[in-house]
N, C-alpha and C positions, 0 to 999 in steps of 0.2 A: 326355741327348740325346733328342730325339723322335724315337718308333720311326716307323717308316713307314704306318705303319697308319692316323695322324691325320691325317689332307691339313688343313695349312697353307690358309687361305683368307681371301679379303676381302670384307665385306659391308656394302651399304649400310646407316645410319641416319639417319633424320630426326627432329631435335627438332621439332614443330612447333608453332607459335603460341602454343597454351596453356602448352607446356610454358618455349619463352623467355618471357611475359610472367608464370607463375608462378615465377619467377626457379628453376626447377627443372634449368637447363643443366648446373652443376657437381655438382648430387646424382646426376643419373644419368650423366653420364661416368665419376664414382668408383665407380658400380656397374658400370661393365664394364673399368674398368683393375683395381679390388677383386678381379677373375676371372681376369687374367691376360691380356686385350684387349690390344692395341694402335690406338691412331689414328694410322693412316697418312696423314689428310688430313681436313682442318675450314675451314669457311667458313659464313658466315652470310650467307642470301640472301632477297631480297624475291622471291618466286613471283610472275609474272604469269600472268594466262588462257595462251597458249599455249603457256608452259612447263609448267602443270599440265595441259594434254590431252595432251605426249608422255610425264610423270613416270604420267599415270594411262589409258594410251593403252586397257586392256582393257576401261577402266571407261565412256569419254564415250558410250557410246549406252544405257546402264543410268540406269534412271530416275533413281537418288541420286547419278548424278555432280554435278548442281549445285551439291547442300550441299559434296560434297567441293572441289569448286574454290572456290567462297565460303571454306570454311574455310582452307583450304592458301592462298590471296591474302591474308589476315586479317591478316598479321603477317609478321616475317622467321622464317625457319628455319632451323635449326642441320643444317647437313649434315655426316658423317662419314663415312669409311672406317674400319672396324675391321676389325685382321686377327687371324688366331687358329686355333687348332687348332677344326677343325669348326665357326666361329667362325659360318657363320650357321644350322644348327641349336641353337646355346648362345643367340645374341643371339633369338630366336624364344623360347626358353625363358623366358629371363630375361623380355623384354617382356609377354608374357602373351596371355589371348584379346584379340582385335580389340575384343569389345565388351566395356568396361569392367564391368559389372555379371556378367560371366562371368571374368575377369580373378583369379584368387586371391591373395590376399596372401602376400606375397615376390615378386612380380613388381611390373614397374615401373608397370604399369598398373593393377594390385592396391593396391597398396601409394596410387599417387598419384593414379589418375583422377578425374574428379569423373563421378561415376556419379548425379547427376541428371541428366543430357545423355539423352535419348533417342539412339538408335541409327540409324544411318542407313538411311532405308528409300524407300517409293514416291513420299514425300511430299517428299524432297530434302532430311531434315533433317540439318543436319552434326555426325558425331559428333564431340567432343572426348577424343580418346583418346591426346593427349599425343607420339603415335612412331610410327613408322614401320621395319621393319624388314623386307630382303629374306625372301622365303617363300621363295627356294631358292635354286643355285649357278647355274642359270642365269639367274633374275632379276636376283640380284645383279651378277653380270656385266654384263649387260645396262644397269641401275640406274646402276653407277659410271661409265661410260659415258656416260650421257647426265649426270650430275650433274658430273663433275670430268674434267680435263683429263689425260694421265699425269704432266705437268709437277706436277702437285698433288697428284701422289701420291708419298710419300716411305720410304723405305727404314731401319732402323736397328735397333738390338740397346737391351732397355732392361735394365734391371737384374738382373731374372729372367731371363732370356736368357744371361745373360752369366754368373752365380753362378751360377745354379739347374740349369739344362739345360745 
């Protein structure tokens, strides 16, 4: 049984571009169901311009936002909900630093990034850093919100759940 202590939560993730066209979808969902994750809701989406200035609404007047929308339009995206015990301090953990070359192995951007990509800076160069993942409970919130509908978000007991706890 989970004590009370863990709050249960849901948090956004995003595959993005690189990481679907490096067919790297199914390597990293099996690193966070491998944890004890659940996805509560997935869809895969073509980002247009004014979807990416409300997904990245803190960032449009910071010099690098341009790379980041160039990049995030580049390609479809893998959007999820995963829910979890403290599930978006853990999915932060797993994912790693932002910029790939700070990123340590065993993390998902460690382990996968292509870390010849310069970082995204004054010049608008778009980092390729594979994911995406809420920095806290109320971004998150916030995040699944604009990404998914509650109709697309789904409820269930998986294995672990049900044996285990």
């Amino acid at each position: 049984m989970r004590r009370v202590s863990e709050p249960l939560e849901r948090t956004l993730v995003l595959l993005k571009p690189d990481a679907v066209e490096r067919a790297l979808i199914g390597t990293i969902i099996t690193r966070f169901e491998n944890v004890g994750l659940k996805i509560v809701g997935m869809k895969m989406v073509w980002v247009d311009a004014d979807f990416s200035k409300k997904h990245y609404s803190d960032h449009v007047s910071k010099p690098f936002y341009k790379g980041l929308e160039s990049f995030i339009t580049a390609g479809p995206v893998i959007a999820m909900a995963i829910e979890g015990i403290s599930s978006v301090d853990l999915v932060r953990k797993m994912v790693g630093a932002t910029e790939p070359k700070k990123a340590v192995p065993g993390t998902i951007r460690g382990d996968y990034s292509q870390h010849s990509y310069e970082w995204a800076d004054k010049k608008g160069i778009a980092i390729k850093n594979l994911i995406h993942a809420s920095d806290s409970l109320e971004n998150a919130q916030k995040e699944l919100k604009l990404w998914f509908a509650p109709s697309e978000l789904h409820s269930y007991k998986t294995v672990h759940e049900v044996h285990v706890f």
